[in-house]
N, C-alpha and C positions, 0 to 999 in steps of 0.2 A: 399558572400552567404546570404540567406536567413534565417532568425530568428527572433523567438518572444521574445521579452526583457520587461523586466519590470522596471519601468520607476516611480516606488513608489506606496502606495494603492491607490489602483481603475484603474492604467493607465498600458497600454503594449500596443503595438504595433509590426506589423510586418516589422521587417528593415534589410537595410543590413546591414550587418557585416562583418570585414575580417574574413580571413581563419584561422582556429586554427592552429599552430605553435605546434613542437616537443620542449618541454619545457625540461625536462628530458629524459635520455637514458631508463625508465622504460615506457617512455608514449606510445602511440598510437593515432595515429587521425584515425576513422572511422566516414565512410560517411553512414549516417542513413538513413535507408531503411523505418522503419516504429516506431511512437514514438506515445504518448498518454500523456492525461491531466491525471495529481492526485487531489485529495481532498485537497492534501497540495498546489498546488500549490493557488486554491482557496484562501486558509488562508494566502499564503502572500501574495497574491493583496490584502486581508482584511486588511495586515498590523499584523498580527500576531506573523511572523517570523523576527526578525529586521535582523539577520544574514544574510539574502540578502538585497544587498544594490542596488538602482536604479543603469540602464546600465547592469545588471543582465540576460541572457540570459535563460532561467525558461527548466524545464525538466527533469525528472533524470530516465527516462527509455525509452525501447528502444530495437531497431534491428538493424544492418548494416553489413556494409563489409568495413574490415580491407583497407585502405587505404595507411598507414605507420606506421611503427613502430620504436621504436627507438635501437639504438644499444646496449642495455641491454635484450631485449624480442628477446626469442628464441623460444617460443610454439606457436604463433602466426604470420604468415606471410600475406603481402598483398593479399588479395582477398580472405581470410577465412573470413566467416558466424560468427558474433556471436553476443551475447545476453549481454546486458550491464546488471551490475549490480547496482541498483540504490546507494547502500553502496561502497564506493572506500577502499580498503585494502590494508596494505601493505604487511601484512603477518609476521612483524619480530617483530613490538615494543609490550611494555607489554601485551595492549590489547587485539591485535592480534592473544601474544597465548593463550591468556585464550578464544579466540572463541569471543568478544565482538569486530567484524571488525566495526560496526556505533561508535565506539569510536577512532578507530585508528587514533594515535598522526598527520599524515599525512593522512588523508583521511574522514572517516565515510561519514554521506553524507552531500558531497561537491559538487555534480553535482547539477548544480540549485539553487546553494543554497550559497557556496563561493565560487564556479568556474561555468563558461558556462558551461551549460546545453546540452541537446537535442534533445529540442525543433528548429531543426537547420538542414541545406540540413548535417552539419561535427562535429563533437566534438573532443577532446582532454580527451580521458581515463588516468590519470594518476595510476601508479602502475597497468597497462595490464595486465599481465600475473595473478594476485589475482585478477582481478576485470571483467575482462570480460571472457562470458565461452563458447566453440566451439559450436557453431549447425551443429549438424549430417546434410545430406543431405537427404533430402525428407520432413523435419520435417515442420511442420508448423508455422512459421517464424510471423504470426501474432500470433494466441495464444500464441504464447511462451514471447509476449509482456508482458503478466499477469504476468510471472513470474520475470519482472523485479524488481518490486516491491509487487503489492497490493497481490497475493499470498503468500509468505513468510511473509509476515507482518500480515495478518491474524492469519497464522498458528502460528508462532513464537511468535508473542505479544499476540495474541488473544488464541488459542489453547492451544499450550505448556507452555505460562502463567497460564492461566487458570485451568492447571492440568485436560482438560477435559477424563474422564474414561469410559470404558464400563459400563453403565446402570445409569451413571447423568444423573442431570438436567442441560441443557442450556440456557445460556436466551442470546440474542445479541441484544444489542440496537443499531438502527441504521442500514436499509436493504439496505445501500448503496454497493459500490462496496469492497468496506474494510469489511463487513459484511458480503457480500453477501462469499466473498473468506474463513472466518472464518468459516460459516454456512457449505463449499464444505468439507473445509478440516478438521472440528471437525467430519466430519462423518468416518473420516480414524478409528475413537475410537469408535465407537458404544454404544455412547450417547442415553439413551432411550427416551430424549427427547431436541428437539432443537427448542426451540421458539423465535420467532424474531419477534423485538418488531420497529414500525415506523410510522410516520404520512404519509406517503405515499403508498395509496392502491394497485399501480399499481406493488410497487418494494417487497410490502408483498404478489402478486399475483404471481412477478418470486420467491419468496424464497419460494413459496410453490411446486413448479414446481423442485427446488433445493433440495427439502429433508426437508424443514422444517418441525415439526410436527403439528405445532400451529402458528396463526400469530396475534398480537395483535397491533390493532391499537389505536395508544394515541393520538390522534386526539382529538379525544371522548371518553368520558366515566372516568375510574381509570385502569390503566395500572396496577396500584400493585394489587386491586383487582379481576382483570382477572388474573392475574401469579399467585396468592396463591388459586382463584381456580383451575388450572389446574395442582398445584402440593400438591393441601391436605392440604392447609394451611402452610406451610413446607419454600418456596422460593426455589430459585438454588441453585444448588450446583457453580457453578460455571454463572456469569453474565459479560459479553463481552462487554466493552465498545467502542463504533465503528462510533461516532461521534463527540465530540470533544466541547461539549457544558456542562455549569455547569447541567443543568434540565438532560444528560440523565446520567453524571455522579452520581445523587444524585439519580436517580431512579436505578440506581443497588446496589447505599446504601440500597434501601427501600425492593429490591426484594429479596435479600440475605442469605442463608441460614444460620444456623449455622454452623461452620468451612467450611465455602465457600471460595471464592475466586474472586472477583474484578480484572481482569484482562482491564489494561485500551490502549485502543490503538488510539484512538482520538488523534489528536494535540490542545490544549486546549491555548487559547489567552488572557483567564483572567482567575482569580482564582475562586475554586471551593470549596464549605465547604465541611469539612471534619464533619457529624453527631455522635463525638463520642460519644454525649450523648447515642445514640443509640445501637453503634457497640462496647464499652470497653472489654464489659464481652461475645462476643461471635464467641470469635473463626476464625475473619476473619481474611484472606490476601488481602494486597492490592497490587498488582504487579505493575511496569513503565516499557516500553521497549522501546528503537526502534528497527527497524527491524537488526540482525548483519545477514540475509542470509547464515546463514549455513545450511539449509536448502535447501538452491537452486537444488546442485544437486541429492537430492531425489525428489524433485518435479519436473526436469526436465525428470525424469526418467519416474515417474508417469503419466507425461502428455504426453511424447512420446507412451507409453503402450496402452493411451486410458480411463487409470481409474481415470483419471481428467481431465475433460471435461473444460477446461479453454477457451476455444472459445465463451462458453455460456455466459461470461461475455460481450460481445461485442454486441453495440446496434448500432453504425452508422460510419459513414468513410469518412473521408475531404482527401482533399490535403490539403500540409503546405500552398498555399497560400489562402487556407478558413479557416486559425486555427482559425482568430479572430470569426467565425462562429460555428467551433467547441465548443470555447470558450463559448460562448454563448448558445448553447445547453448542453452544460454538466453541467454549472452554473444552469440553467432550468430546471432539472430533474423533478421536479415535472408535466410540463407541456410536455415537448421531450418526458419523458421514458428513459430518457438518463444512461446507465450504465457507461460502458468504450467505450471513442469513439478512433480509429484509427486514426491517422494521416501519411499519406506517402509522404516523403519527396519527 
């Protein structure tokens, strides 16, 4: 089959690869119908994440049809619809019950990361039956791509860290596609103000199109002095961290309210000061997450309804055998426009 592998930073290539294999009675191999690039995956061609190691098959979200299953899964048969989750679970060890699946002793995310990907015509779902979820028929099989990852990861690290409330302040830095999905679904709470903050004019042009209320470009000018005046001098109540760099971490130290809250959802590849000369005596939180997806099927719900518009995130569409093209335009947002692109296997 056909697949993009990474091959250590800066290198991947599309190659072939054999066919995934039924490893366990819990697994599932499903042939991916439609799969897309993350922000993460970016970071580990940067060399960010050492946890994938070259010969690494890159990918952790995703659509298909059930292919095989193994003789432990019973809710899932060949040629069912369904939507990978980028978090693998297994549902039983400690983590699992407390609701933290990106931690599960067997799983969290592993796709792309310590196990092949799918970025690939097939994958191997380990622990099926937790980890990937039925698609209704009719439903829209590419939006629901969003929901493999950059949606719940918003909401969950970004929002419900965040403790966003009816009539805060929001700030998100960073109007990329992990931003942009924070910006969709902080609006579930009726936030009286959601400012998103980026060097890129064209993606604080979609976020205003999304609901933002305000867009601040730090390109130019004092980012902190645009956000304290538009919230009175005051800061947020809550500021979303959504890019993964020391500069935009330390600008939601700057923009901060008192008893706010730093919600950080960037993947971050070197280290970031921590300004407590600043923050000691004032009442912040600093949250860490990664996405655990419990979340998913409410937002699957939401997006079948209509009242999450998750297609909006979608700017352009390869086949797998233009990924490395794909690749190249999603890397380039500044110049593409590039949000989330598609790829169909």
């Amino acid at each position: 089959m056909k697949a993009l592998v990474y091959h250590g930073p800066g290198s991947k290539s599309l190659d072939e690869k054999p066919m995934p294999k039924l490893i366990s009675a819990t697994d599932a191999i499903v042939r991916i119908t439609r799969t897309t690039i993350c922000g993460t995956d970016l970071h580990i061609l940067k060399g960010d994440v050492p946890t994938c190691e070259p010969g690494r098959i890159l990918g952790h979200e995703g659509v298909g049809v059930i292919e095989q299953v193994g003789a432990a899964v019973s809710t899932f048969k060949p040629g069912d619809h369904v939507l990978i989750s980028c978090i693998t679970s297994c549902g039983k060890c400690d983590y699992c019950r407390r609701g933290m699946y990106s931690h599960c002793t067997t799983g969290g995310w592993i796709l792309g990361n310590k196990i092949d990907g799918t970025q690939a015509e097939y994958v191997r779902i380990p622990h099926a039956e937790t980890s990937l979820y039925p698609i209704p028929a009719g439903a829209d099989e590419e939006a629901l791509v969003m929901l493999s990852d950059i949606l719940p990861t918003g909401f969950e690290c970004g929002v419900l860290n965040g403790k966003v409330q009816p009539g805060s302040t929001v700030a998100i830095v960073g109007s990329g596609p992990i931003g942009l999905a924070a910006l969709l679904t902080a609006q579930f709470y009726a936030p009286a103000q959601i400012i998103m903050i980026d060097r890129d004019a064209n993606r604080l042009e979609v976020a205003l199109t999304f609901g933002a209320t305000a867009c601040v470009n730090n390109a130019s000018g004092d980012p902190v002095a645009e956000i304290m005046k538009l919230t009175g001098g005051i800061g947020v109540d809550c500021a979303i961290e959504a890019v993964g760099v020391p500069a935009s971490f330390e600008l939601c130290e700057s923009i901060i309210a008192p008893g706010g809250t730093i919600a950080n959802v960037g993947v971050h590849g070197v280290k970031v000061d921590l300004h407590m000369e600043r923050l000691w005596d004032r009442n912040i939180t600093i949250t860490t997450r990664l996405v655990d997806t419990v979340s998913t099927p409410m937002l699957l719900k939401t997006v079948r309804s209509g009242r999450l518009e998750a297609g909006k995130l979608i700017t352009h569409r390869f086949k797998l055998n233009d990924v490395l093209k794909a690749y190249e335009t999603f890397s380039q947002a500044a110049d593409t426009h590039a949000l989330k692109v598609i790829i169909e296997a």
